[in-house]
C-alpha positions as CSV (number, residue, x, y, z in Angstrom):
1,X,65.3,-21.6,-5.9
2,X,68.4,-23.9,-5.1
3,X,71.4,-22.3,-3.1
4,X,74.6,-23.2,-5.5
5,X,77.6,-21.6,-3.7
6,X,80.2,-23.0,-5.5
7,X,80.5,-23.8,-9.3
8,X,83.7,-24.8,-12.3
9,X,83.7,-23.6,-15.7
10,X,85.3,-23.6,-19.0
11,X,85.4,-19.7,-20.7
12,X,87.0,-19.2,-23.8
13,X,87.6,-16.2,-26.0
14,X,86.2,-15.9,-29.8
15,X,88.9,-16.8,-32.5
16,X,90.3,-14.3,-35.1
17,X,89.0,-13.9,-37.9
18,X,91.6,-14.5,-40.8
19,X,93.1,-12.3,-43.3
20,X,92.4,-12.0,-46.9
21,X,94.2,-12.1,-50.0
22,X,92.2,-10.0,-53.0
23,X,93.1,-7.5,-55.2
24,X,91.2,-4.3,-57.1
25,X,90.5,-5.7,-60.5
26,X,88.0,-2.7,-61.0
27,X,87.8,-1.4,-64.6
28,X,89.8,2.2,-64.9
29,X,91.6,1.4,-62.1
30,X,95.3,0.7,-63.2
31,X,97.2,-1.3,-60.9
32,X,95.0,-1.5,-58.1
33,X,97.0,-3.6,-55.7
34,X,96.4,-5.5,-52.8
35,X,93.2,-5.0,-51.2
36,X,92.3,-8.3,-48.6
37,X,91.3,-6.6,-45.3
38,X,92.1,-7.5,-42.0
39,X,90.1,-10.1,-40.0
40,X,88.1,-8.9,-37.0
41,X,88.7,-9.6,-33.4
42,X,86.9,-12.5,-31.2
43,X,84.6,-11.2,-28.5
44,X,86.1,-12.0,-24.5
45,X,84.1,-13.9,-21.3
46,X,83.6,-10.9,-19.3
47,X,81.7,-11.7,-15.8
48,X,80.1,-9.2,-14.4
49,X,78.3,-8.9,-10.9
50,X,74.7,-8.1,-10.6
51,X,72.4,-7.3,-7.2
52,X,69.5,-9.2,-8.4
53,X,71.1,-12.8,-8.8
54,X,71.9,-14.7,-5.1
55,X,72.7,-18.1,-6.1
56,X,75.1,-19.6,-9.2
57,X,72.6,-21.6,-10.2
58,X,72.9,-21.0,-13.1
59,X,75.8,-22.3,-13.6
60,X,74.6,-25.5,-12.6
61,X,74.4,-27.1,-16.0
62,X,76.2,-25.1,-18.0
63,X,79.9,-25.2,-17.8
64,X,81.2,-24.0,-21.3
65,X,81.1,-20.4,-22.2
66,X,82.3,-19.1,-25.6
67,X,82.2,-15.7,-26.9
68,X,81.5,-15.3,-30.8
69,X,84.4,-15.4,-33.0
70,X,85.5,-12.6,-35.3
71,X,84.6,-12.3,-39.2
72,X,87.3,-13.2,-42.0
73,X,88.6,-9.9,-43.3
74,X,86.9,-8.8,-46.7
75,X,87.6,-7.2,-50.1
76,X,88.2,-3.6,-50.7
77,X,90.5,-2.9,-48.0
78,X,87.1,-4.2,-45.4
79,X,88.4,-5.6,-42.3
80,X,85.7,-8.5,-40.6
81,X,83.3,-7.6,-38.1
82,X,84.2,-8.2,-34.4
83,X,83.1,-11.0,-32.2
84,X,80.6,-10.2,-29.4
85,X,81.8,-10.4,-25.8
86,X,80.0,-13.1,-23.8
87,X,79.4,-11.2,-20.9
88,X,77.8,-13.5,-17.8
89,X,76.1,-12.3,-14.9
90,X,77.1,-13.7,-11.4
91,X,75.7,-12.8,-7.7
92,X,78.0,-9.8,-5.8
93,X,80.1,-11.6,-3.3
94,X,81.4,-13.8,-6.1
95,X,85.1,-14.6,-6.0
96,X,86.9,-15.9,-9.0
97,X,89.8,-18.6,-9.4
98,X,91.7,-20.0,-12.1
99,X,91.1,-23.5,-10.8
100,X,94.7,-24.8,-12.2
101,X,96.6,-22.7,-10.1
102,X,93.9,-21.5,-7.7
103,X,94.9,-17.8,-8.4
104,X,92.7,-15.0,-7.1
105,X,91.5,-13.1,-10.7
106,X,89.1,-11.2,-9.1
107,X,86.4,-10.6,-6.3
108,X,83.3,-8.8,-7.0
109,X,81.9,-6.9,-4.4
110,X,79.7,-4.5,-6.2
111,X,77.1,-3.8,-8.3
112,X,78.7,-3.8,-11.9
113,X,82.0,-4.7,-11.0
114,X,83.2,-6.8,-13.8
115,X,86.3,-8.7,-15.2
116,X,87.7,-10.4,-18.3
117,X,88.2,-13.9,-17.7
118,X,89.2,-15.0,-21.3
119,X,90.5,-12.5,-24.2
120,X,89.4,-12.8,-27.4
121,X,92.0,-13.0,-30.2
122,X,93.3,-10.5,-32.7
123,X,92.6,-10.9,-36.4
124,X,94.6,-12.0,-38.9
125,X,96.5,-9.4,-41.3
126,X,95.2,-8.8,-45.3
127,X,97.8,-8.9,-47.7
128,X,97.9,-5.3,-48.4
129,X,99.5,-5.0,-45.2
130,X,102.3,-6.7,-46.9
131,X,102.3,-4.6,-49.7
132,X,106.6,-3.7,-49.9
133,X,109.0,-1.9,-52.9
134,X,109.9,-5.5,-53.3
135,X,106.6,-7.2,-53.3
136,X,103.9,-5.2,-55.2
137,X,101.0,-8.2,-55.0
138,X,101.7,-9.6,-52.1
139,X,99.6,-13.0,-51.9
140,X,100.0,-13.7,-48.1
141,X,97.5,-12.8,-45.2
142,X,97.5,-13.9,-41.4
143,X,95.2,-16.7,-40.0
144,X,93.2,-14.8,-36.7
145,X,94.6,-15.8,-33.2
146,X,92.8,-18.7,-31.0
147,X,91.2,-16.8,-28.1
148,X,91.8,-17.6,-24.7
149,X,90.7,-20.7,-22.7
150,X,90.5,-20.7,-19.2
151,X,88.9,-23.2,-16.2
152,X,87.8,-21.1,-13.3
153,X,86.0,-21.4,-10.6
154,X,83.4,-19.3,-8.9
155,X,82.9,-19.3,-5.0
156,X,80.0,-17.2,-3.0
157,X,80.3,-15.7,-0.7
158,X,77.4,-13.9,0.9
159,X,77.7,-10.0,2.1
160,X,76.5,-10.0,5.4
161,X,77.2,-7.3,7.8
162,X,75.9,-9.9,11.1
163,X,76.8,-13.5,10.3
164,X,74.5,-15.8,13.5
165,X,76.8,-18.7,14.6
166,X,76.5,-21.6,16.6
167,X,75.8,-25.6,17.0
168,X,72.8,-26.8,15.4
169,X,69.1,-26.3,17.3
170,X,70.3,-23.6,19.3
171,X,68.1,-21.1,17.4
172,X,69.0,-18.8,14.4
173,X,66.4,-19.4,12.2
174,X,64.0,-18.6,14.9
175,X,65.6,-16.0,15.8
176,X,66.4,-14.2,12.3
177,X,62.8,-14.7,11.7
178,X,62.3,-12.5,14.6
179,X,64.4,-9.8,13.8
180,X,63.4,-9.8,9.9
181,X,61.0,-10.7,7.2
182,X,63.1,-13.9,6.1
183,X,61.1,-17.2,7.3
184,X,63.3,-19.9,7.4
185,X,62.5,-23.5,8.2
186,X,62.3,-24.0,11.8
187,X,61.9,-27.3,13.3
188,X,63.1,-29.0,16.4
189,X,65.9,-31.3,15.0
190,X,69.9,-30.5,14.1
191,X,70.9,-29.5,10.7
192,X,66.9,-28.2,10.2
193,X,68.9,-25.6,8.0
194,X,70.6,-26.3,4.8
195,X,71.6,-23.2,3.6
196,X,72.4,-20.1,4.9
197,X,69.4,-17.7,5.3
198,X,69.6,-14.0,4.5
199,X,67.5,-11.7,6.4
200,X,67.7,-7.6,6.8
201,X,66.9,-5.9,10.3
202,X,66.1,-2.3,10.0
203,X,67.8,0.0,12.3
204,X,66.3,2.9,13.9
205,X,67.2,5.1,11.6
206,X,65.1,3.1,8.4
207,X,68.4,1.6,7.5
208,X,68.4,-2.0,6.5
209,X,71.6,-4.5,7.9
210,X,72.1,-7.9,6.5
211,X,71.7,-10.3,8.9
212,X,72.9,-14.0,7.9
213,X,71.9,-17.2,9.2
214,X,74.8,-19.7,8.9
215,X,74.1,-23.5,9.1
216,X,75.0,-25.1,12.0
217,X,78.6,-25.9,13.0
218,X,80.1,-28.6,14.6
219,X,83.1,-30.4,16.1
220,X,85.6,-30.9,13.0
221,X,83.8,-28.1,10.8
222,X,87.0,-26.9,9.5
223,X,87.8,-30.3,8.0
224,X,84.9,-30.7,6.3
225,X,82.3,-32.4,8.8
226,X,78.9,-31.7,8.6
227,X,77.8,-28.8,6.8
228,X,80.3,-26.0,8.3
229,X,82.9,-26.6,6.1
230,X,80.9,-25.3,3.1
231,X,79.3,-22.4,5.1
232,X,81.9,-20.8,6.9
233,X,83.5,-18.9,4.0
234,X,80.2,-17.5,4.1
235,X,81.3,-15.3,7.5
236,X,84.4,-13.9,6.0
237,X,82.6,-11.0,4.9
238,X,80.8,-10.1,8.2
239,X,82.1,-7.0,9.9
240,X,80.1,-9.0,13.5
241,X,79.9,-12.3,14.6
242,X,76.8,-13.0,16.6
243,X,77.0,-16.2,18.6
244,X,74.0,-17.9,20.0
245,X,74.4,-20.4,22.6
246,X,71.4,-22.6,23.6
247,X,71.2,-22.0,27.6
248,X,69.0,-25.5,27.8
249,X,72.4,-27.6,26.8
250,X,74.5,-29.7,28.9
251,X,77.2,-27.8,28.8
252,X,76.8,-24.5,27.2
253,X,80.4,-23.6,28.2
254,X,81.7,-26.3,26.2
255,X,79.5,-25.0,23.3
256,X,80.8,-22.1,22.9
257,X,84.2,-23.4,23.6
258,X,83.7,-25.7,20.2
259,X,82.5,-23.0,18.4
260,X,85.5,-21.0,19.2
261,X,87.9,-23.4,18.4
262,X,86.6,-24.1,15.2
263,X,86.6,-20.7,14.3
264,X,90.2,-20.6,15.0
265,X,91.3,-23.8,12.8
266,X,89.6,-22.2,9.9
267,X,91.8,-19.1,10.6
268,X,91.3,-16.3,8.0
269,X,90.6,-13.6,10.6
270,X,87.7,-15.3,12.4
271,X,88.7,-15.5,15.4
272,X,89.5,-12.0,15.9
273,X,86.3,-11.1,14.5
274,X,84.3,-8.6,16.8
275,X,81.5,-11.1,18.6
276,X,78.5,-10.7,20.8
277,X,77.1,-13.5,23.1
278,X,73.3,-14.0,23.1
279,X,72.1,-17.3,25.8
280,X,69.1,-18.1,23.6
281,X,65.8,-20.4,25.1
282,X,65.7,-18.2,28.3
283,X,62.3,-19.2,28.6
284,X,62.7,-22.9,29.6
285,X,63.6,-21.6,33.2
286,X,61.3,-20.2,35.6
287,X,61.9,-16.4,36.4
288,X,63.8,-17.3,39.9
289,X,66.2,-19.6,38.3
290,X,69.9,-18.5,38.8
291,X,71.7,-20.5,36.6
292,X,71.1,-18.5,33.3
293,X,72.9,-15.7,35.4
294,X,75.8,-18.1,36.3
295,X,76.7,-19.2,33.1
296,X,76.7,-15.4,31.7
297,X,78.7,-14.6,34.3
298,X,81.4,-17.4,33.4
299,X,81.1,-16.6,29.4
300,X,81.9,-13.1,30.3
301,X,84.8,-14.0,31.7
302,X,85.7,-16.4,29.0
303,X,85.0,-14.2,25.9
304,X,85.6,-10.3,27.0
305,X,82.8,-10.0,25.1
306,X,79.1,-8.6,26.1
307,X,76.5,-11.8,26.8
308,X,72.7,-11.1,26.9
309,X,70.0,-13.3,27.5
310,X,67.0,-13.7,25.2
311,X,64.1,-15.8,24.4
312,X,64.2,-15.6,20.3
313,X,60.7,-17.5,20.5
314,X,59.2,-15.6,22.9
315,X,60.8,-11.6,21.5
316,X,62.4,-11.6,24.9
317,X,66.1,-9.0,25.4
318,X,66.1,-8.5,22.2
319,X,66.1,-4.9,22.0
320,X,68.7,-4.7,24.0
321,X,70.5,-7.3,21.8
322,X,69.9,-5.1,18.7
323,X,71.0,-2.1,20.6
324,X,74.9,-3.7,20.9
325,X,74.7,-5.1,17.5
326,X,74.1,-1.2,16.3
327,X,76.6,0.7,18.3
328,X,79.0,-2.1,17.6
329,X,78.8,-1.9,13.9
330,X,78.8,2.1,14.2
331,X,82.1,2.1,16.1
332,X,83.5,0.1,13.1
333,X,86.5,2.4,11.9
334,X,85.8,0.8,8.0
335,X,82.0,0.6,7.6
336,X,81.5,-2.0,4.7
337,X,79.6,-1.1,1.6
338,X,76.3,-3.5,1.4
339,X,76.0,-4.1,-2.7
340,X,73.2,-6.2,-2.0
341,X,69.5,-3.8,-1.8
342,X,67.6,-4.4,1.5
343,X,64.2,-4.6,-0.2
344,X,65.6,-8.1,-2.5
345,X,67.3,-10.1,0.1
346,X,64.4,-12.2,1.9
347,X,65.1,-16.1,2.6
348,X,67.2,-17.7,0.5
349,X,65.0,-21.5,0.4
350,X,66.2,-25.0,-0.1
C-alpha cells in the first residue's frame, strides 16, 4: 500500500430535478386542474472519516465526485425521486480545504465524523404550485437548481500521541521497531525511510499509544528540502515530541541544535511542544567512555528537558525511556482522543 498524504478534487452536488406541467384529464373528474409535481432534490458530496482507511490513496486517480441528480417531478401531483448523496470515506486525521481560498471546511478527527462538501440542489416547482384566482391552468413549472461544485483539498495528517524526530540515520525505525510490532525498513544509509511509520507501544496498563516514526529532517526542512517539509505536518497532532540524537555524530550538539531550529521556522506550536531527549547508538562506546555523559550533561542544559541514553539496537535504557514518555503523557492536562484502534495501525509500507 502507497502512503498518499495529500490529494485535490472536484465534488459536485446532483442537479434538480425539473418541474412538470400536466393536468388531470381523468374521466368524471370535472376540472381537474394542474397536477405537474415537483422535481426531486440532487444528492450532496458528504466525506466522512473512517478508522480502517490510513492512506488517500484512493484518491489517487480519481478526482471527480458527483452525487446523483434528482428525478423530474411527475404527474398526479408526484414530486421526483431524490438524488443519492455521494458519501466518500477518508482516513481520521484528514483536514479539508477549499483549495481556491485555502479555507478550513473541516478537520476530521474521529470515527464517523463527517461533512458536506457540495450541496445538492432543490427541485424545480410543478405548475400546480402556480395554480392562482387569476390563473386556473397554469402552464409554467421551475427548471431544478445546479448543485454545488467545489475543488478541495484533503491533507493527512496522522494521529500520533509520540511523533520520533531527528536527522536521518540516527535511529527511529530501529528504534519503533523495538518498542512495537511495526517493522520498518532499516538500513544504514540517510533517508532509508520514506514515509512516516506508525507503530503502537502498550503501556503497563494494556493500553496501546501511537507511536510515529517521522522521516528524517534536515537543514532547510521548513522550505521544502528533503523530505521534512511534507512530514512535518504530520507532528502537529502529537501531544510529545521524542527527539533522538545519534551520540556517534560529529557534533551531536549541533544536531539537535538543527532540529530545533527547524522546528521553530515551521512554527505552528512545535517548538513549545513537550520533548524528551534520547542519545541513541550508546553501544559504539566502551562502558568506561565518558563522553556520552558529557554531551548529556550539555543537552540538559541546552533543552530543560530530560536526556537518557539508549542503545535502540541493542534494548538498552529503554525502559526507563518508556517510563518518561508515560508519566509525561499522563500529566497532560487535555489527554487526546486516539480515533485510530491499536490493533490496525502496524507499518505503514512504501
Amino acid at each position: 500500500m502507497q502512503f498518499i498524504d495529500q490529494a485535490d478534487i472536484d465534488v459536485q452536488g446532483g442537479n434538480g430535478g425539473d418541474g412538470l406541467v400536466a393536468f388531470r384529464r381523468e374521466k368524471y373528474v370535472p376540472a381537474g386542474g394542474p397536477a405537474g409535481g415537483n422535481g426531486g432534490s440532487g444528492g450532496s458530496v458528504i466525506l466522512v472519516a473512517v478508522e480502517y482507511l490510513q492512506t488517500l490513496l484512493d484518491f489517487r486517480y480519481a478526482h471527480i465526485f458527483k452525487a446523483q441528480d434528482g428525478q423530474r417531478g411527475g404527474p398526479k401531483n408526484m414530486t421526483g425521486a431524490s438524488g443519492d448523496d455521494r458519501r466518500i470515506e477518508v482516513p481520521c486525521g484528514t483536514v479539508v480545504y477549499d483549495a481556491d481560498t485555502d479555507e478550513v471546511l473541516a478537520d476530521l478527527t474521529h470515527p464517523k465524523q463527517e461533512i458536506c462538501v457540495a450541496k445538492g440542489g432543490k427541485g424545480g416547482l410543478g405548475n400546480k404550485h402556480f395554480l392562482s384566482n387569476h390563473n386556473r391552468a397554469p402552464e409554467r413549472a421551475l427548471p431544478g437548481l445546479p448543485g454545488e461544485e467545489r475543488h478541495i483539498r484533503l491533507e493527512l495528517k496522522l494521529l500520533a500521541e509520540v511523533g520520533i524526530i531527528g536527522l536521518p540515520n540516527v535511529g527511529k525505525s530501529t528504534l519503533i521497531a523495538a518498542l512495537s510490532a511495526a517493522r520498518p525498513k532499516i538500513a544504514n544509509y540517510p533517508f532509508t525511510t520514506l514515509v512516516p511509520n506508525l507503530g503502537v507501544v502498550r503501556k503497563p496498563t494494556g493500553d496501546g499509544t501511537v507511536f510515529a516514526d517521522i522521516p528524517g529532517l534536515i537543514e532547510g526542512a521548513h522550505l521544502g528540502t528533503g523530505l521534512g517539509h511534507d512530514f512535518l505536518r504530520h507532528i502537529e497532532r502529537t501531544r510529545l515530541l521524542l527527539h533522538l540524537v545519534d551520540v556517534t555524530q560529529d557534533d551531536p550538539i549541533a544536531a539537535y541544535q538543527t532540529i530545533q531550529a527547524e522546528l521553530d521556522a515551521y512554527g505552528r506550536g512545535l517548538s513549545d511542544r513537550p520533548q524528551i531527549l534520547a542519545l541513541n547508538k550508546i553501544d559504539a562506546f566502551p562502558p568506561d567512555s565518558s563522553l556520552p555523559d558529557e554531551i548529556t550533561a550539555q543537552l540538559r542544559q541546552l533543552s530543560h528537558a530530560p536526556v537518557f541514553v539508549i542503545s535502540a539496537v541493542a534494548h538498552t535504557g529503554l525502559d526507563p525511556l518508556l517510563q518518561e514518555i508515560w508519566q509525561t503523557l499522563d500529566a497532560a492536562e487535555t489527554p487526546v482522543e486516539m480515533p485510530l484502534p491499536s490493533e490496525m495501525i502496524t507499518e505503514i509500507p512504501i
